[in-house]
N, C-alpha and C positions, 0 to 999 in steps of 0.2 A: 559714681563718676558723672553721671549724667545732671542728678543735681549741681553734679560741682557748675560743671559748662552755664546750665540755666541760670545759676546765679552771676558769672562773668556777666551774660548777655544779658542778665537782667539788668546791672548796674548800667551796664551800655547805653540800653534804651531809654533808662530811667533820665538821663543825662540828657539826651536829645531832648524834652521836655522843658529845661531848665531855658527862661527867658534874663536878659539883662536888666534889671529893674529903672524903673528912670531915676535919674538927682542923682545925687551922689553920697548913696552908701557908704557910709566907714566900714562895715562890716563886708563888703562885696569882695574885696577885694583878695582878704585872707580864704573867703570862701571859695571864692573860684578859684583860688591856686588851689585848695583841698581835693577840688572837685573836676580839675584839667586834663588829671591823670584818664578820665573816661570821654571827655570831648572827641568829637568825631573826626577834626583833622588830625587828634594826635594820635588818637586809634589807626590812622590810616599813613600815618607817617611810622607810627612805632605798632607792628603788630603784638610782638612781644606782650603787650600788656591785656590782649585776650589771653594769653594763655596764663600769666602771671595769674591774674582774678579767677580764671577759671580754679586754677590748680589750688589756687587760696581757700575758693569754695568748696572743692571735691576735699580739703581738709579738714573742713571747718564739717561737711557731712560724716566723713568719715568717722572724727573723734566723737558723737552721737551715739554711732552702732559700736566700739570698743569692747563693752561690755559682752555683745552678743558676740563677736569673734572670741572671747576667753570661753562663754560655755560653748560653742561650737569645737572649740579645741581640746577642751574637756571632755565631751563626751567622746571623744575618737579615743581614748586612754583604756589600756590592756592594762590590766592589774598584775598579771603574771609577768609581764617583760616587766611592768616597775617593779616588780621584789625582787628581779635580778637589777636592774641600774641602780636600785636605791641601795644596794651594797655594793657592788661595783664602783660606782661615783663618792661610795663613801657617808650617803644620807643617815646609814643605817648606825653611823659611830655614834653620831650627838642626839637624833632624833630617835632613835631604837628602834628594834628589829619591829617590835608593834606598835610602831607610834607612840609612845608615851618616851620622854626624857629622860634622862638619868642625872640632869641637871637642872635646877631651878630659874637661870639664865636662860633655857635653851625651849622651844616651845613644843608642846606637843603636836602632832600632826594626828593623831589614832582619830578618825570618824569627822574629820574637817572636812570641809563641801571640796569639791575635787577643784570646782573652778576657780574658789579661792585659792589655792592652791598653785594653781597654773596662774591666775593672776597676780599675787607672788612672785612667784621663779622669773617670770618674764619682768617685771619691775626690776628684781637684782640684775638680770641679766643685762638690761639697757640702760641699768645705772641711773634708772628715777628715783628708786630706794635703795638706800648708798647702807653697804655694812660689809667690813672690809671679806670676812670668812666667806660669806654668801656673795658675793660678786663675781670673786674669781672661782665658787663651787658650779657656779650657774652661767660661766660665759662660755662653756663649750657644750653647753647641752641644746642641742634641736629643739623643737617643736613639739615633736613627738617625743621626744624621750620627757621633756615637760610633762605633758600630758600622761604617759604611762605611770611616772612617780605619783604624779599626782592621785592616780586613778587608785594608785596598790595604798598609798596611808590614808585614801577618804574611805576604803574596803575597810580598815579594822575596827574593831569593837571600841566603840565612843570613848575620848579621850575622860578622866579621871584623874582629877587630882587630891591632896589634904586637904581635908572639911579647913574652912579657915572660921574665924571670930567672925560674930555674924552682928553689928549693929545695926539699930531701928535707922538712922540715917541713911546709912546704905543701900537697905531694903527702897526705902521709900525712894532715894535718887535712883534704883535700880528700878521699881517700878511705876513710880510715878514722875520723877522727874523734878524740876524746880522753874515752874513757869515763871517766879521772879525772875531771875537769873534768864532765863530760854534757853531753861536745860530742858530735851525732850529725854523721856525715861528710855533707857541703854535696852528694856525689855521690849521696845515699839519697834526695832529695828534687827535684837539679837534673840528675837523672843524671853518668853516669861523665866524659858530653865535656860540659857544663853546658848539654843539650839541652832540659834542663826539661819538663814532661809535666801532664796534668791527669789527677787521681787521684780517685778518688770525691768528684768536685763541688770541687775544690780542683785552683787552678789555678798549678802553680811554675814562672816564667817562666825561658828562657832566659838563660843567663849567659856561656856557653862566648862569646868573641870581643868583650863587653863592652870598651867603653873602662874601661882601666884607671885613671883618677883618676877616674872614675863610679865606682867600685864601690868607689875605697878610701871614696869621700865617701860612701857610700850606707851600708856597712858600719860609718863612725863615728858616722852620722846612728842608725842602729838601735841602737849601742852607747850612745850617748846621750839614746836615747827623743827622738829628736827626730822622728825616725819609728816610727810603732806602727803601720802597718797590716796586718801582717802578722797568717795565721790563729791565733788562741790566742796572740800577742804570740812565736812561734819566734823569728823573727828577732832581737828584741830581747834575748832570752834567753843565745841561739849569741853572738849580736857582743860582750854582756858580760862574757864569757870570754876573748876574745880580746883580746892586747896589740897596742899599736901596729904592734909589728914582724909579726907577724902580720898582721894586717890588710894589710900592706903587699904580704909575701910572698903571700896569697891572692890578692889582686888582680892582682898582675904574672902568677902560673900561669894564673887563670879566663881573663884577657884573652887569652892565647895558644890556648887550644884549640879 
């Protein structure tokens, strides 16, 4: 919060600096209307607009640390209350009692990073990532009860899926990528076996053993901005690159490993 303030008052002061230039500017004039909003009699006419910049900035810090508030939230998570919510709420119909699906649609949870997890649930729940079953399973659950589901399906034994067809394509855009294109390899970020890891506050989920019609649907969904929540929009970026027959190919490799 306190960055936020610093940055208000910084634009402030930066402002009091700003001299009228001589002649007559064409450009001065659109400038200084941009730049009015921080002049010091209007500051002093309208205070409202320290708090406005303030509050702008404590936002603009806040979404930075995001990340850290998901595994902060994740580690508070009881595995034993999530194997009672995760039947209770129902988790345990589609995702199964150990994590692994009973559906090819439906993804597996068994041995996924908890904080993904939890950054997840909280995405359906505020409706960044829109799917109609998961919105309304996830807008009455807390914080905490977050966090405990999360905690009991990252406890089970690593998720496993059908060995899928395994082409040399695949391999290669899986681990090396396609620098023509600025495809970086799916292994730099989800590891080599798609064991996924959390790296400076950024959390890349497990993919290795994914159901395979999850992940071609997940990969077309990114391809098609129908999912953006990925960090800095990567996801959306990598899948737009990628043709269908790829997409297809990745998905049959990832599910196998």
């Amino acid at each position: 919060m306190w960055g936020g303030l610093f940055f208000g008052f910084f634009l402030l002061a930066e402002q009091k600096k700003e001299t009228r230039p001589s002649g007559r500017d064409p450009t001065y004039k659109l400038v200084s209307r941009s730049v009015s909003l921080f002049s010091t009699d209007q500051v002093e006419s309208h205070p409202w607009r320290i708090a406005f910049w303030s509050l702008a900035g404590y936002l603009c810090c806040s979404a930075v640390w995001a990340d850290e508030s998901v595994l902060t939230l994740a580690a508070k998570g009881n595995a034993v209350v999530g194997a009672q919510l995760s039947e209770s709420e129902r988790c345990q119909e589609c995702h199964g009692q150990d994590g692994i699906s009973h559906d090819g649609k439906i993804p597996n949870h068994a041995g996924q990073h908890a904080a993904y997890l939890v950054k997840q649930l909280l995405a359906f729940r505020s409706g960044e990532r829109r799917h109609d079953i998961m919105n309304r399973m996830a807008e009455e659950l807390s914080d905490q009860d977050i966090a405990d589901i999360a905690a009991y399906f990252a406890g089970q034994s690593r998720m496993r899926s059908e060995a899928g067809l395994v082409t040399p394509f695949a391999v290669a855009l899986f681990s090396q990528g396609d620098q023509a294109r600025g495809i970086q390899p799916c292994g730099k970020c989800h590891g080599e076996q798609g064991q996924g890891k959390i790296e400076q506050g950024v959390v890349y989920p497990r993919i290795g053993g994914q159901r395979r019609v999850y992940l071609r649907g997940q990969l077309a969904g990114w391809k098609l901005a129908d999912r953006t929540n990925s960090p800095q929009a990567v996801m959306n970026d990598t899948a737009r690159q990628l043709s269908d027959d790829e997409i297809d190919a990745l998905a049959d490799y990832i599910a196998g490993l």
